[in-house]
N, CA, C and O atoms as a GROMACS GRO file, in nm:
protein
  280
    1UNK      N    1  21.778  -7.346   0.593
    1UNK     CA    2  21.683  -7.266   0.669
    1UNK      C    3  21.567  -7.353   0.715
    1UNK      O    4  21.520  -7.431   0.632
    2UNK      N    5  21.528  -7.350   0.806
    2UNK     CA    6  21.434  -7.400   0.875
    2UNK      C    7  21.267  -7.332   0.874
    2UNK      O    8  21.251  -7.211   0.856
    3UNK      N    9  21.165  -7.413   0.891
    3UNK     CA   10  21.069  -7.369   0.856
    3UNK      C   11  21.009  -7.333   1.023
    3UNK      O   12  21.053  -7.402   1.115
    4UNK      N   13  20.931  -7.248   1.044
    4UNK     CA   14  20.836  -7.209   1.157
    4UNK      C   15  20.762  -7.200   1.154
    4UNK      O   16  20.721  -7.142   1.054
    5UNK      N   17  20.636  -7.252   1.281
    5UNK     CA   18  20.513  -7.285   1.287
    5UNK      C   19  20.474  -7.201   1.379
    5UNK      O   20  20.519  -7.209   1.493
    6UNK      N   21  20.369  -7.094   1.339
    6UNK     CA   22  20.310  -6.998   1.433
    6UNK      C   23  20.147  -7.006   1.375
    6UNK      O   24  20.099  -7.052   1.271
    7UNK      N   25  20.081  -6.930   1.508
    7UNK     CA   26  19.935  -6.972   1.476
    7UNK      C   27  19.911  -7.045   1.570
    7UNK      O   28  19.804  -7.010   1.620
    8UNK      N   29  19.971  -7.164   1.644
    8UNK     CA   30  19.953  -7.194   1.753
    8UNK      C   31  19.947  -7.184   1.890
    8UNK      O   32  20.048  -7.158   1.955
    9UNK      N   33  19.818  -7.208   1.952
    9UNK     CA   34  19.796  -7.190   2.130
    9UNK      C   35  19.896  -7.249   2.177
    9UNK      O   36  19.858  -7.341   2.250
   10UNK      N   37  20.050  -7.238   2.167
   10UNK     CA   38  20.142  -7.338   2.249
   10UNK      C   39  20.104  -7.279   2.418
   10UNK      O   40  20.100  -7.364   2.507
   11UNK      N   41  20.082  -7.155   2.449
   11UNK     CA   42  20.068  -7.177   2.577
   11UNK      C   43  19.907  -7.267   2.634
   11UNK      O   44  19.910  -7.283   2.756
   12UNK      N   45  19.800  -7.312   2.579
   12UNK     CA   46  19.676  -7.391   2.542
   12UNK      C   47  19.780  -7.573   2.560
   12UNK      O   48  19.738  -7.669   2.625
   13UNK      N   49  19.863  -7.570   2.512
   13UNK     CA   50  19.914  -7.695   2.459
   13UNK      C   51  19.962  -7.721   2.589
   13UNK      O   52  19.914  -7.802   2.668
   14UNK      N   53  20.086  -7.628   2.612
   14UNK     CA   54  20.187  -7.634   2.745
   14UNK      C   55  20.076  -7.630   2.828
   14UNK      O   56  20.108  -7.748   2.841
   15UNK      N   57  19.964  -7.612   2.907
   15UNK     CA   58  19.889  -7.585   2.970
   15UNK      C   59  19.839  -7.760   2.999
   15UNK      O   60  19.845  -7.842   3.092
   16UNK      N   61  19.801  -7.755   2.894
   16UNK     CA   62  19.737  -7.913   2.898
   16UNK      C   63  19.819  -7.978   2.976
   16UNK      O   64  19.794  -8.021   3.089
   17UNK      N   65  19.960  -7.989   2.891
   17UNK     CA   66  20.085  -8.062   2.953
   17UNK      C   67  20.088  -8.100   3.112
   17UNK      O   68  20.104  -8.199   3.183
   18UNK      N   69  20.063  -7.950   3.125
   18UNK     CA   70  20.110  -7.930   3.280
   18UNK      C   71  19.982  -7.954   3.347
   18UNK      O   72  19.998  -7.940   3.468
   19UNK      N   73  19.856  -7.986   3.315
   19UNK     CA   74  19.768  -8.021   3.427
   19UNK      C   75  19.790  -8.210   3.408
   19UNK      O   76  19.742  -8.298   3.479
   20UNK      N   77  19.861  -8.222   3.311
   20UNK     CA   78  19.892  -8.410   3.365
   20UNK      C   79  19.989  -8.408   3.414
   20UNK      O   80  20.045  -8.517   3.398
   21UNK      N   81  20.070  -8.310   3.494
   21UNK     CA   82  20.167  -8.351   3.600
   21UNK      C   83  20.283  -8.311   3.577
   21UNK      O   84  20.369  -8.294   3.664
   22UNK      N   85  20.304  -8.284   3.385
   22UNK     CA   86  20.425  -8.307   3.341
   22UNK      C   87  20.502  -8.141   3.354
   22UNK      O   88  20.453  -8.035   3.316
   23UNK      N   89  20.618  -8.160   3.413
   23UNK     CA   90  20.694  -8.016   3.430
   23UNK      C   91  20.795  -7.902   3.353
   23UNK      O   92  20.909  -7.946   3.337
   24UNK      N   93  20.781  -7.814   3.320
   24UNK     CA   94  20.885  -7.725   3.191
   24UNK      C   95  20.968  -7.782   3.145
   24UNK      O   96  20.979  -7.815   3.027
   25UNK      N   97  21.068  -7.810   3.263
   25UNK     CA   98  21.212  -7.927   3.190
   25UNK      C   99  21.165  -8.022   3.154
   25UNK      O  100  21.207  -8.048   3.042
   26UNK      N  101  21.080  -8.108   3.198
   26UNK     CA  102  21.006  -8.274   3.163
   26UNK      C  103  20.971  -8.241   2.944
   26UNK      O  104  21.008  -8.309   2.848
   27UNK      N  105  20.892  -8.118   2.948
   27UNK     CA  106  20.834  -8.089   2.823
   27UNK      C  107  20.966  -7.991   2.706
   27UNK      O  108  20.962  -7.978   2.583
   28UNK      N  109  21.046  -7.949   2.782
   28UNK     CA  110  21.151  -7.862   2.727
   28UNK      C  111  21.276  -8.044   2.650
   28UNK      O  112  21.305  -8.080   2.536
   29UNK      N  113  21.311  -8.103   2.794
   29UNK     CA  114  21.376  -8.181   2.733
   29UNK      C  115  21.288  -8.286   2.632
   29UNK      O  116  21.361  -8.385   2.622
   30UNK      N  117  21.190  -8.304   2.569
   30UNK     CA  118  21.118  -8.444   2.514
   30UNK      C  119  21.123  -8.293   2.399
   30UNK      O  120  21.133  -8.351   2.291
   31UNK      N  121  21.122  -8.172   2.372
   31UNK     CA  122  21.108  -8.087   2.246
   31UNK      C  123  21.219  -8.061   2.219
   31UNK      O  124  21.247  -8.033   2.102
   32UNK      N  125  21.348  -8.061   2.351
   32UNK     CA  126  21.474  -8.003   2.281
   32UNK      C  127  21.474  -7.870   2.268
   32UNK      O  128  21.510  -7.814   2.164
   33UNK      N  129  21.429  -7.802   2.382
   33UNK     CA  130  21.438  -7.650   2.392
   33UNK      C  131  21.518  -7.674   2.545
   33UNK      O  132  21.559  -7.777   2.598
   34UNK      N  133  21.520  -7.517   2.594
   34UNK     CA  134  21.510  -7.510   2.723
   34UNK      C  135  21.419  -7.481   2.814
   34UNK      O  136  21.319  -7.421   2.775
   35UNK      N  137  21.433  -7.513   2.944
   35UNK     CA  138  21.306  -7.432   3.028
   35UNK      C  139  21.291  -7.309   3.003
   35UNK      O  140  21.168  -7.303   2.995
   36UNK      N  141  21.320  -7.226   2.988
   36UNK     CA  142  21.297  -7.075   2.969
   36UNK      C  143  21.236  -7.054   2.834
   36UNK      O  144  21.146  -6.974   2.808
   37UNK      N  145  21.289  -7.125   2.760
   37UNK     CA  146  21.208  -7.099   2.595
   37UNK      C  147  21.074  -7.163   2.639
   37UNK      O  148  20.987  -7.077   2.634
   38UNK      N  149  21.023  -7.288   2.683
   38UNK     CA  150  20.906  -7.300   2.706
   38UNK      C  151  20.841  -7.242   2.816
   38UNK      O  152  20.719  -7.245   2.834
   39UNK      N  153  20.938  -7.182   2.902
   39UNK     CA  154  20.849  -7.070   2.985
   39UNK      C  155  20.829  -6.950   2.871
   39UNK      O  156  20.716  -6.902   2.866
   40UNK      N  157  20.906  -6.910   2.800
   40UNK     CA  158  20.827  -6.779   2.684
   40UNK      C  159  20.739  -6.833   2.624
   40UNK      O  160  20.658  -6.751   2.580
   41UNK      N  161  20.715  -6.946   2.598
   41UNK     CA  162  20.575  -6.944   2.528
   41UNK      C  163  20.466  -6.971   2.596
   41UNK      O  164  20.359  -6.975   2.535
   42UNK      N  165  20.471  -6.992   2.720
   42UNK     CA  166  20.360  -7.007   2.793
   42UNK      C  167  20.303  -6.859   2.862
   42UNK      O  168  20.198  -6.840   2.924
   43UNK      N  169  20.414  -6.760   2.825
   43UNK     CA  170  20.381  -6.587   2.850
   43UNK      C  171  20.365  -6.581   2.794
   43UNK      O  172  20.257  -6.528   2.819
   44UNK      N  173  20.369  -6.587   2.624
   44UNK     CA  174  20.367  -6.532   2.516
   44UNK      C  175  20.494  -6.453   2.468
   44UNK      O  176  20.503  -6.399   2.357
   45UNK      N  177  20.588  -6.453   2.560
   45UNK     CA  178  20.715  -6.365   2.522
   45UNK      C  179  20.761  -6.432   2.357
   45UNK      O  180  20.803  -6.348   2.277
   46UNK      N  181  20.756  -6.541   2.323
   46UNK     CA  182  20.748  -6.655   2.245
   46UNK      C  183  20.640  -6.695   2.157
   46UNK      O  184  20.573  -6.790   2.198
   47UNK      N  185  20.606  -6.640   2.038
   47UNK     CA  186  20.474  -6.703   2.008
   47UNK      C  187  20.525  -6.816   1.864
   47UNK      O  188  20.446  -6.898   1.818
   48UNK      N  189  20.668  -6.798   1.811
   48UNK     CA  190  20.657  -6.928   1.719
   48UNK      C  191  20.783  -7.012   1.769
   48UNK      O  192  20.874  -6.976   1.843
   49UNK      N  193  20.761  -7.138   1.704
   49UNK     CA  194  20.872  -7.238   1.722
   49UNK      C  195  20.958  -7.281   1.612
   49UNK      O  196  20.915  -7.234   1.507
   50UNK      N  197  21.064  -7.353   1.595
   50UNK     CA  198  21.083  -7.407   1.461
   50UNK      C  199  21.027  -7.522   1.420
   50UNK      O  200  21.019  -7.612   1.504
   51UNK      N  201  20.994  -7.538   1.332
   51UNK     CA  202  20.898  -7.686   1.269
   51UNK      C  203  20.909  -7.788   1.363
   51UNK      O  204  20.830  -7.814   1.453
   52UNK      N  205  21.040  -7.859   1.328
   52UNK     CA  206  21.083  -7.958   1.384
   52UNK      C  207  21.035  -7.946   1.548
   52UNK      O  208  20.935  -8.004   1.589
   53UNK      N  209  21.112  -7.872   1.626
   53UNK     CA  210  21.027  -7.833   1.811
   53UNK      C  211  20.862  -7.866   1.748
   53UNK      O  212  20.812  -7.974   1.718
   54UNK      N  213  20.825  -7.779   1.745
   54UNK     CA  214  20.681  -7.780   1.703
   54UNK      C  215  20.575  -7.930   1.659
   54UNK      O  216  20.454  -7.938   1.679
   55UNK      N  217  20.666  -8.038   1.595
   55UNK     CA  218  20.612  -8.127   1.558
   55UNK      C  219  20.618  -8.234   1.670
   55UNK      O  220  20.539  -8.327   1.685
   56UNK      N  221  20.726  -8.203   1.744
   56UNK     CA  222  20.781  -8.273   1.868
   56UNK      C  223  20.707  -8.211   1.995
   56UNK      O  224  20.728  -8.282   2.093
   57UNK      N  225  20.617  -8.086   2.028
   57UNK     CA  226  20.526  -8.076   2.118
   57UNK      C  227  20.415  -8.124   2.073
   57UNK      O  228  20.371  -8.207   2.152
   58UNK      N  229  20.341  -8.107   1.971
   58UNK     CA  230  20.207  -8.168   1.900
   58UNK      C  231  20.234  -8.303   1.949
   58UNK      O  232  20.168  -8.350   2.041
   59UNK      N  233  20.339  -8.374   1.887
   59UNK     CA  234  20.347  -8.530   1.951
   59UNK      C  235  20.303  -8.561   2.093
   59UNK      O  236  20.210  -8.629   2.137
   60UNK      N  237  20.415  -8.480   2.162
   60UNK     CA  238  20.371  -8.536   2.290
   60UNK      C  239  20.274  -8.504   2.351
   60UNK      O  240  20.234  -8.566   2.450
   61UNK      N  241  20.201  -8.365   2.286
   61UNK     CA  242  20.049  -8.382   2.364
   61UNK      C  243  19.973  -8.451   2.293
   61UNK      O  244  19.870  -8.465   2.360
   62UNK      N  245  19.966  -8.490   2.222
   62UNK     CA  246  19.878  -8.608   2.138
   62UNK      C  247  19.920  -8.724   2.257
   62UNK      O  248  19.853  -8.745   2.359
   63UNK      N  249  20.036  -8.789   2.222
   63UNK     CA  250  20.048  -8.905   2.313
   63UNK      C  251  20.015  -8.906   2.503
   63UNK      O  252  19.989  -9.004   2.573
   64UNK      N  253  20.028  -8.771   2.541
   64UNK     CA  254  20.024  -8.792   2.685
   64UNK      C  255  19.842  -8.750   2.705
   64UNK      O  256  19.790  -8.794   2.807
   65UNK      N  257  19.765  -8.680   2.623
   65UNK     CA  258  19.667  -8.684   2.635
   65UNK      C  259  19.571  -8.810   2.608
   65UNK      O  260  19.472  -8.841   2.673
   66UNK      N  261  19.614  -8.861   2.520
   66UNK     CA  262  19.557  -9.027   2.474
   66UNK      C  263  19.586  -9.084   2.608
   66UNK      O  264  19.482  -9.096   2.673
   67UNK      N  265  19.687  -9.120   2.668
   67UNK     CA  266  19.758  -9.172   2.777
   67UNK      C  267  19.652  -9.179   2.910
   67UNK      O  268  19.615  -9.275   2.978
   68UNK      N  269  19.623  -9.044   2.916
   68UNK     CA  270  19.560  -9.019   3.069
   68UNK      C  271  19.383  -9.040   3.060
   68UNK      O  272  19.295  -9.028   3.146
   69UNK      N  273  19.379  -9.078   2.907
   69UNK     CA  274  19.206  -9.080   2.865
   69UNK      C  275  19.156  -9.235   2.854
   69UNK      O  276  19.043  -9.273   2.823
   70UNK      N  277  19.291  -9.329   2.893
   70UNK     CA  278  19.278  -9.474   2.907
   70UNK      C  279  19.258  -9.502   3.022
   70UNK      O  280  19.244  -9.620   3.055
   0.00000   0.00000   0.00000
């Protein structure tokens, strides 16, 4: 069984994402979801992920926000 991480602004997160350019599939494939699952969480249709996804969006907005602040 897998653990899930809720409590988080993923649509705040995905948001960020997408004002550096980067697009649903761009952020769906680097988490290993699909576009549509990260379109539900950016409605909220979606409000938790499984750990693992979850640790793998935190990453990449950590890294693409560092990125665009150099």
């Amino acid at each position: 069984m897998q653990s899930i991480i809720c409590g988080m602004d993923w649509n705040k997160l995905i948001a960020d994402l997408r004002i550096r350019k980067m697009t649903l599939q761009q952020i769906a494939t680097y988490a290993g979801m699909s576009k549509g699952q990260v379109h539900d969480l950016t409605t909220h249709k979606k409000k938790t992920v499984l750990y693992d996804t979850g640790v793998k969006l935190v990453a990449l907005h950590k890294r693409v926000m560092r990125r665009k602040q150099q």
